[in-house]
N, C-alpha and C positions, 0 to 999 in steps of 0.2 A: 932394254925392255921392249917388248913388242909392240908396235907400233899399235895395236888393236887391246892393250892393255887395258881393261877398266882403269886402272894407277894413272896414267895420262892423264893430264889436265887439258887436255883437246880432248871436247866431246867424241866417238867412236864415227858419227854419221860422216863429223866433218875429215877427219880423220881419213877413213875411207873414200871418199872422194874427192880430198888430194892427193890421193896414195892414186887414184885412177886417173888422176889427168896429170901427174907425172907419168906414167907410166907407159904411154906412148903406144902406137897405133896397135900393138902387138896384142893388146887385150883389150880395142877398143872397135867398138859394134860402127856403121853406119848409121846416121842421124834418124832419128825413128824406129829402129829397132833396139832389141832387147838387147841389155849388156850383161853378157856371160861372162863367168869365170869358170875355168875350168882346174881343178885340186892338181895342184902342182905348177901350176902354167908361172903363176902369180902369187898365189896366195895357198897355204897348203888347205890340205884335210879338216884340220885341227882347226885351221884359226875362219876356213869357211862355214864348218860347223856352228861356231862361236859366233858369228857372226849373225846367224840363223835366229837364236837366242836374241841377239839384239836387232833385230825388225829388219837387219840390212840388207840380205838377201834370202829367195828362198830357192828350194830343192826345184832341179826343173826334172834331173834323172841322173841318179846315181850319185857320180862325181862334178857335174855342171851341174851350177847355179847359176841364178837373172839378181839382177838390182830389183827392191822392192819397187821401185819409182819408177819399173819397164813393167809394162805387160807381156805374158806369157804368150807366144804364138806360134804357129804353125811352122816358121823360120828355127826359134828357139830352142823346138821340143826336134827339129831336126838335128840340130846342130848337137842337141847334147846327146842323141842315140848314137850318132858318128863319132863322137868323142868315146863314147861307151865302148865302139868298136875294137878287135885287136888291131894293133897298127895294120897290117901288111892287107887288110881288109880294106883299111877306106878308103873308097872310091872308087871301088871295083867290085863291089855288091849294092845292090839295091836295097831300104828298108822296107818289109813288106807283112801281110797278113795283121798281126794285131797290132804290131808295132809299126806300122804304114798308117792303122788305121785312128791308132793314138795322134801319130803327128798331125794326122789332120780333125783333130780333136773329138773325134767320135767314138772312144773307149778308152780305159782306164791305163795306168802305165803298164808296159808287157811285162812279165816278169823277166822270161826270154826273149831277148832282137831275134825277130827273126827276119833273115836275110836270104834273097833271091841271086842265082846267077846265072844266066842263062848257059843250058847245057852244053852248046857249041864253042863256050869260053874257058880256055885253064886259070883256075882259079887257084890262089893260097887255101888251105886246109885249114879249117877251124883248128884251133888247138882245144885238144883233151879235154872232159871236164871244165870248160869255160861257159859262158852265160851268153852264148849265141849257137843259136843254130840255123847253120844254110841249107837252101835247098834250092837243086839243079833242076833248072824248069827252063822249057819255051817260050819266050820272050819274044812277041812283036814288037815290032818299031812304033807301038802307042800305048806300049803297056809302063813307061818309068819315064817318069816327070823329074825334073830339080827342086828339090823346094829347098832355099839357102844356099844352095850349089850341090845337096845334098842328093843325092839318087834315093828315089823315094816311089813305089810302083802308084800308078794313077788310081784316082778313087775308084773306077769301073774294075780296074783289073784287080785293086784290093777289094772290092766287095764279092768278086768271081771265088777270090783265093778265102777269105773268109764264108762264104757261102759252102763249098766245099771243107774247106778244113778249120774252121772257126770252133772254140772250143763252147761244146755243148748249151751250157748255162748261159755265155752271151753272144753266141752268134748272130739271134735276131734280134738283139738291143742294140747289137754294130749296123747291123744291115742298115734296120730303119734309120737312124742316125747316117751314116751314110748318105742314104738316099735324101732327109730334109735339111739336110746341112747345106744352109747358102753358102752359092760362089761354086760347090763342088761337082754340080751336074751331074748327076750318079742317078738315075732313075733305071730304078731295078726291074722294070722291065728289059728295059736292053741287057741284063746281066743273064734274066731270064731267055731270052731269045737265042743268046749266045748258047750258054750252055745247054738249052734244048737243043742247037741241032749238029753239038760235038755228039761223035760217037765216044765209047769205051775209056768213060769217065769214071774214073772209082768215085761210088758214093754220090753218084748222079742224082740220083732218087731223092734220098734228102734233102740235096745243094737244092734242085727245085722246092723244097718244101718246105724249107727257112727261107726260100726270094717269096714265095707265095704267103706266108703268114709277117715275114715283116712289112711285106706291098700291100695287105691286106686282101688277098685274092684268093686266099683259104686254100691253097695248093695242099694237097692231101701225099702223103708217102705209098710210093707203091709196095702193095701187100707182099708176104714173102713166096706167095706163089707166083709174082711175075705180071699182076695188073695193072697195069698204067696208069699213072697219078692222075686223079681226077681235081678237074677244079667245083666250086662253088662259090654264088657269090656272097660275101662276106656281111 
């Protein structure tokens, strides 16, 4: 019988949490963070599901789950997008744009990882029809943080990448979030500054337009005849 049986006369809670302290460092977090389990590692599919149903653990992304008795964070929500990863990916892509901007808890889960790698690096190929996609971009030496061990692009250069290519409806629900999220220092001015004085930017025009209405600076889109985004004050 499965150890996680209703049928068991051990409660499920206790159950599970001697099933976790047998089970040895392998599926065991450091003191203060959140303890993952990842579907297969330890525990399958099926019975982490089940599990979900009885308060034990919940969904952090996808196949990784946290113990209800951890709080969800920053570290957590890394570790389960990496997990998400195809293998021959992790650690050798960065996670960036909305799934950057989730880990650092300022938008919703991505549907797609999307993953960074700087273009001067050979990289493993996405496989087919899989639920990540990379993108070969230029990468300075301040643009990918670790969060968990995890390569993760900084808040500044996730809200560059989101400002430009953030999808429509919540780009500047990210942005602003972004920029008032303590601890993360992202003030959208510097994102603005940056991107005003790159040249031969696709979609420049906007990328200021969403830094300008999420900063509150009213930054306006330049017309299609070529006039210069004007500001006003908000």
């Amino acid at each position: 019988m499965s150890p996680l049986s209703t049928g068991s006369a051990v409660p499920p809670v206790r159950v599970v949490r001697d099933t976790w302290a047998r089970a040895g460092p392998a599926v065991r977090q450091p003191l203060g963070e959140a303890v993952l389990f990842h579907a297969g590692d330890f525990f399958s599919a099926v019975e982490l599901q089940g599990m979900t149903f009885d308060g034990l653990v919940r969904r952090v992304y996808r196949d990784t789950y946290r113990r209800t008795d951890c709080p969800e964070d920053a570290v957590a929500r890394a570790c389960a997008a990496a997990n998400a990863l195809p293998g021959p990916l992790r650690g050798r892509v960065a996670l960036a744009r909305q799934c950057a901007a989730w880990v650092y808890g300022c938008a919703p889960p991505p549907p797609l990882l999307s993953v960074v790698t700087d273009h001067r690096r050979r990289t493993t190929a996405v496989p087919a029809f899989g639920a990540t996609t990379m993108h070969q971009v230029a990468l300075g030496p301040f643009d990918v943080n670790l969060v968990g061990g995890v390569p993760v692009t900084t808040p500044l250069r996730t809200a560059l990448d989101i400002a430009i290519h953030g999808p429509e409806a919540t780009a500047i629900d990210i942005l602003a979030a972004l920029a008032s999220a303590p601890g993360l220092e992202c003030p959208l001015r510097l994102v603005e500054a940056a991107l005003a004085s790159t040249r031969r930017v696709p979609g420049k025009a906007r990328a200021l337009a969403r830094l300008g209405r999420a900063g509150g600076t009213g930054v306006r889109e330049a017309s299609p005849h070529g006039t210069p985004p004007a500001r006003r004050r908000a």
